[in-house]
N, C-alpha and C positions, 0 to 999 in steps of 0.2 A: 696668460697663465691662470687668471682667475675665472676663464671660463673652466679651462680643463681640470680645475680642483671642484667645480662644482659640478660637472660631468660625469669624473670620479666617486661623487657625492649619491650621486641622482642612480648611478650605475651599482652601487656599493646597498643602496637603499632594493634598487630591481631585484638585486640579489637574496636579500632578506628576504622579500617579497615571496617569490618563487620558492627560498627552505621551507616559506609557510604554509603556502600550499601544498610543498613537498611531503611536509608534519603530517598536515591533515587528512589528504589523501591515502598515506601511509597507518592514518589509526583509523580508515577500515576496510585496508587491505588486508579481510581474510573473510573465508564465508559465515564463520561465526557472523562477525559484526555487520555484514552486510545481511546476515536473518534478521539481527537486532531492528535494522535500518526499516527492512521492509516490513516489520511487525508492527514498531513505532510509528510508522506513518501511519498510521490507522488511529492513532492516541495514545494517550498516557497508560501505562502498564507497571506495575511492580515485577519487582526481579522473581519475584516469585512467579509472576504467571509470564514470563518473559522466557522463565527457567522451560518450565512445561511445553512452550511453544515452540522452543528448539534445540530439545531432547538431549538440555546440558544439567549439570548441577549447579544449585543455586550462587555456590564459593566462584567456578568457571564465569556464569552469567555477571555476577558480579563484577570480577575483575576487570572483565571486558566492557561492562559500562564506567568504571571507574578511569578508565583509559579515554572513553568516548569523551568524556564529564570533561577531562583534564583538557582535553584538545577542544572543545567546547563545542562536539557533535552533539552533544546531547544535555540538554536540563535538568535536574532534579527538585521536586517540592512534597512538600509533608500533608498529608490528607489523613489528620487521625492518628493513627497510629504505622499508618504506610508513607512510603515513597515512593511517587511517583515520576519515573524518567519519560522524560517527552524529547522529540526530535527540535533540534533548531529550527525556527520558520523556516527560514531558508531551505532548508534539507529537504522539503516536500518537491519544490522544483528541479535542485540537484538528482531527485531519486529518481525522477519520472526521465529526469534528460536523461541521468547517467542509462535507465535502461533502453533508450532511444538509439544512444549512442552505441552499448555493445551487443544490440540488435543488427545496427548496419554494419560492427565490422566484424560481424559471428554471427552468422545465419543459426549455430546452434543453439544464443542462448536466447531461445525464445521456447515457452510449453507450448510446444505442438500437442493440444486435447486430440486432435485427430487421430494423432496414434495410438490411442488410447479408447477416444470414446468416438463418434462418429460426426459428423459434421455440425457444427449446430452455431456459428457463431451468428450475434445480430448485425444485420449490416447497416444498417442506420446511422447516421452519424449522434453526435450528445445532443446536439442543441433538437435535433427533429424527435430523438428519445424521451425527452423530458418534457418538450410540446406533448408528445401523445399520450405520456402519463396523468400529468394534467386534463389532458382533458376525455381521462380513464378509458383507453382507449386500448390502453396495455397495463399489466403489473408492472410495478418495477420492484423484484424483489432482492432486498439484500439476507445475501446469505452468510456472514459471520459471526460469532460470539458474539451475545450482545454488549462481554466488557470495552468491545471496539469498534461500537456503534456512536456514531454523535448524533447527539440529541436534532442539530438542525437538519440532518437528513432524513428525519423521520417524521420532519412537518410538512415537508413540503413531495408527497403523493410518493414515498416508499414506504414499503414492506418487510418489516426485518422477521425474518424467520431464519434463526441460525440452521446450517445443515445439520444438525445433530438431533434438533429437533423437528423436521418436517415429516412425517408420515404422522403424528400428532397432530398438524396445524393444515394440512391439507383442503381442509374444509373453507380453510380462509379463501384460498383461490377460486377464481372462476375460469372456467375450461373454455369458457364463450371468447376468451381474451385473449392475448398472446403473455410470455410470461417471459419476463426481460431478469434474468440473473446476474448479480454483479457480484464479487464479493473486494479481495484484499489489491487485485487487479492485475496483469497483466500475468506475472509471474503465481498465481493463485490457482488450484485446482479445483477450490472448493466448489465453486460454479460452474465447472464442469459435470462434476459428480451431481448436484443436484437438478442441473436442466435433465440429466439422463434421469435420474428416480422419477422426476415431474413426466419425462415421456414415456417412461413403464406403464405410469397412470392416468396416460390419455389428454396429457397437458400441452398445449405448442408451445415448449418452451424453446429458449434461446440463451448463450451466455452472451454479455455484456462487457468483451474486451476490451475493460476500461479499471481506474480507479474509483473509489467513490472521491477522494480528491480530484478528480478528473469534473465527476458530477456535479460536485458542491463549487469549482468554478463556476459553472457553467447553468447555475439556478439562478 
């Protein structure tokens, strides 16, 4: 009898368990929040420029990180006069799986750049990429805002040249090398668009279908 009350117990607890995940999962089941997700994982951002990056208004961005905050997908800290929301640690590994995950059982959600721009991905794996940069044998450039750059991926043999700014900064590259493009990662266009400008202008460039979370393991 006292096993089966603490079976009850243990079963009663599983249950709790599983609403919670049920919760969490649930606050960010929608594409809103899953932009949020994949912006965040790049760093700390304000609503304000979180608003801008996915073409909501700042009250909309809001409530949805308010939501995030509450289930505790997401952090907030004060920098001055700003707040800054940052992803759970944890959430960087959830992100990268979750899209591992509905890559295998959704052949569509994956950015096919081919359909779009023409073949160009690097086939190299991380760890032989980041050997070759070291020992400058390729760029490795990053192409995002620089408000979603970290500081330690730019010590150790990257290049951040946002796209919005590269036909300015061209001169930084050399054409002798190969030019390894990365930007927000898998699901990101930006490095698409910029390996193609790089080979209008005579550059062997390449995208880097990867995170720089992916990278910054893997230094």
């Amino acid at each position: 009898m006292k096993e089966n009350k603490k079976l009850e117990k243990l079963r009663e607890k599983q249950n709790e368990v599983f609403t919670a995940i049920a919760d969490i999962l649930g606050g960010i089941s929608s594409p809103t929040r899953i932009q949020l997700i994949h912006f965040l994982s790049q760093g700390p951002l304000t609503v304000e420029i979180l608003a801008k990056k996915i073409d909501q208004t700042v009250a909309n961005t809001s409530m949805h990180l308010r939501k995030m905050l509450a289930l505790k997908i997401v952090t907030v800290s004060t920098a001055g006069k700003h707040r800054l929301y940052s992803l759970h640690p944890a959430a960087f590994l959830f992100w990268e799986a979750c899209q591992d995950f509905a890559q295998d059982v959704d052949a569509g959600a994956t950015l096919r750049v081919e359909e779009v721009f023409e073949e160009m991905d690097w086939t190299q794996d991380i760890a032989s990429t980041i050997k070759l940069a070291k020992n400058k044998e390729i760029t490795l450039l990053d192409a995002r805002p620089k408000e979603e750059v970290s500081e330690e991926l730019l010590k150790v043999h990257v290049l951040n040249i946002p796209s919005s700014e590269l036909d300015e900064n061209l001169t930084l590259l050399n054409k002798k090398k190969p030019v390894v493009v990365f930007c927000r990662g898998r699901l990101c266009a930006l490095s698409a668009y910029v390996v193609s400008e790089l080979r209008k202008n005579g550059y062997k460039a390449y995208r880097l279908n990867e995170s720089w979370y992916s990278l910054k393991n893997n230094i």
